[in-house]
C-alpha positions in Angstrom: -39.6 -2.4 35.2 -40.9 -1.5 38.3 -44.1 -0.6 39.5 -42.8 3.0 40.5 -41.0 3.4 37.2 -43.8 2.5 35.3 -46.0 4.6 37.2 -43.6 7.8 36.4 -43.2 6.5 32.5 -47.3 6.9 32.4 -47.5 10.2 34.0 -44.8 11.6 32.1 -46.8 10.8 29.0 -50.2 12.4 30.8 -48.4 15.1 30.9 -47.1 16.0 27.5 -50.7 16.5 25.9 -50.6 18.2 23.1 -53.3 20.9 21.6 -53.1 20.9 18.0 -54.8 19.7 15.3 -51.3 18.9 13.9 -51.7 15.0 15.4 -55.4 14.9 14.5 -56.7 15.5 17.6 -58.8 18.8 18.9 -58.2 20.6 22.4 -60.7 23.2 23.1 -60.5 25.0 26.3 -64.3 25.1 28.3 -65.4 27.8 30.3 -67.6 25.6 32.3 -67.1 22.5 34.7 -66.6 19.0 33.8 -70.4 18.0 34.5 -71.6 21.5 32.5 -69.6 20.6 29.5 -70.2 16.9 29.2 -74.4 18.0 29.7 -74.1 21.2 27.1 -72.0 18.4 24.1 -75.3 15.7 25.1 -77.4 18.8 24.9 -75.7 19.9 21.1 -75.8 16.1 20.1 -79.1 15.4 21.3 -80.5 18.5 19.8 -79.8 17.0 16.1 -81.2 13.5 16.4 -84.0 15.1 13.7 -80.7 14.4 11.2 -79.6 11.2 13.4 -77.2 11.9 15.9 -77.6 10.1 19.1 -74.9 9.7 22.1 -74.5 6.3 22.8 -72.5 6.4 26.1 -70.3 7.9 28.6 -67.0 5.7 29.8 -66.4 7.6 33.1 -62.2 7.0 33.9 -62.1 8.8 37.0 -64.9 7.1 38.6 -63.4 3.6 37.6 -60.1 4.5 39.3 -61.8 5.3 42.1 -63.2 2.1 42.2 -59.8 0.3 41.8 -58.6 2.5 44.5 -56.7 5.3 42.5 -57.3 8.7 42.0 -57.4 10.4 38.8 -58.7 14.0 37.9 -61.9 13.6 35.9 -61.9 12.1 32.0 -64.8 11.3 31.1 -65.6 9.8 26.8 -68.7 10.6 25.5 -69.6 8.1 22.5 -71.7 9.5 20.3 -72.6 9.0 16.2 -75.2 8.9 13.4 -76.3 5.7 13.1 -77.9 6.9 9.3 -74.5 7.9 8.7 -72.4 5.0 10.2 -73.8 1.6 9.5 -73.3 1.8 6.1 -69.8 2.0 6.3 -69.5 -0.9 9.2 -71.6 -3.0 6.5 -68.9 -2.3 3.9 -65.6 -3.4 6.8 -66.6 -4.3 10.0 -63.4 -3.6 11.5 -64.7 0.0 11.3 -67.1 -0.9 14.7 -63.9 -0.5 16.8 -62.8 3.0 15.8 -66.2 3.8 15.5 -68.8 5.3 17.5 -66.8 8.8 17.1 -65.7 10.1 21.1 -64.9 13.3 22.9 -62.8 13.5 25.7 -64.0 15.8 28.7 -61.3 16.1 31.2 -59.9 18.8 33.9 -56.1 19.4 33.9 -53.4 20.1 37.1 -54.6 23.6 36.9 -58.3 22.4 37.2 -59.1 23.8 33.7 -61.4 22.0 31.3 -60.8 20.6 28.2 -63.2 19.0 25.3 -60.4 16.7 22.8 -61.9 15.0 19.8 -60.3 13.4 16.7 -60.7 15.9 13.5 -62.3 14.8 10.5 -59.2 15.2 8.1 -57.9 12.5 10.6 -60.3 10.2 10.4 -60.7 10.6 6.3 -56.6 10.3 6.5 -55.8 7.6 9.2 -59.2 6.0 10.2 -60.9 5.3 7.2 -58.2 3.9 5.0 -57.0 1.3 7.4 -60.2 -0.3 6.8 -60.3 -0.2 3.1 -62.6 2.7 3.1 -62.6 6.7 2.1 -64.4 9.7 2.4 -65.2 12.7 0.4 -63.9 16.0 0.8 -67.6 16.9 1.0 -68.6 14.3 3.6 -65.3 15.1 5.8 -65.6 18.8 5.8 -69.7 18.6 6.3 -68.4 16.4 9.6 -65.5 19.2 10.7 -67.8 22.1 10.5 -70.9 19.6 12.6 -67.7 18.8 14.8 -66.6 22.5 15.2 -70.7 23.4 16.3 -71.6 21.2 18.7 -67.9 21.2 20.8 -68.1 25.4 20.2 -71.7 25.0 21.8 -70.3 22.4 24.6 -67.3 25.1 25.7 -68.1 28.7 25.1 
């Protein structure tokens, strides 16, 4: 395949981004910038490190393809977690470490809109969990939706 036909194949598949919570992930429309939403979800997550929450780190894509030459409209992953919450279940399968931290995706579409995406809960007790051997509660996963569901409201509205 060529360089050109890959190139089409990849921004095809940007463009068919789905918002529903159907395929486990979360689209929330932000009615700030890029930089005020990625500073308001630090703010929300920062603001509960009383109960453990920390962010860990931001992956910056649009800064690395500018780097390598390319442009790309800003995407930027915020890794964040509760170490109080986490370890415990990385001590139990340590192939947990590589879908954990837990992300959010800032990024700014065609139409120069923003956009916070995160993976639900239900998804992760579903899809995430189990594929290491482990499970969650129906307490545990809905505590995390409605934590989820707070700090991205506080991040985009």
């Amino acid at each position: 395949m060529t360089i050109t036909k890959v190139a089409s194949v990849a921004a095809l598949a940007m463009h068919c981004v789905t918002a529903s919570a159907d395929d486990g992930l979360v689209t929330k429309p932000s009615k700030y910038s890029v930089k005020e939403t990625i500073d308001n979800f630090e703010a929300a997550i920062n603001a509960q490190a009383a109960r453990g929450w920390v962010v860990f780190d931001r992956i910056d894509h649009a800064a690395a393809a500018k780097n390598a030459g390319l442009d790309m409209r800003p995407r930027t992953v915020i890794i964040f977690g509760n170490p109080k919450a986490g370890t415990f279940a990385m001590t139990k399968s340590s192939t947990l470490a590589i879908d954990l931290p837990m992300k959010v995706l800032v990024w700014q579409d065609d139409q120069d809109r923003v956009w916070l995406t995160y993976n639900t809960s239900e998804y992760n007790a579903k899809y995430v969990l189990p594929r290491h051997g482990l499970a969650a509660s129906d307490n545990a996963s809905k505590d995390l939706e409605t934590f989820l569901t707070k700090v991205t409201d506080l991040s985009t509205q």
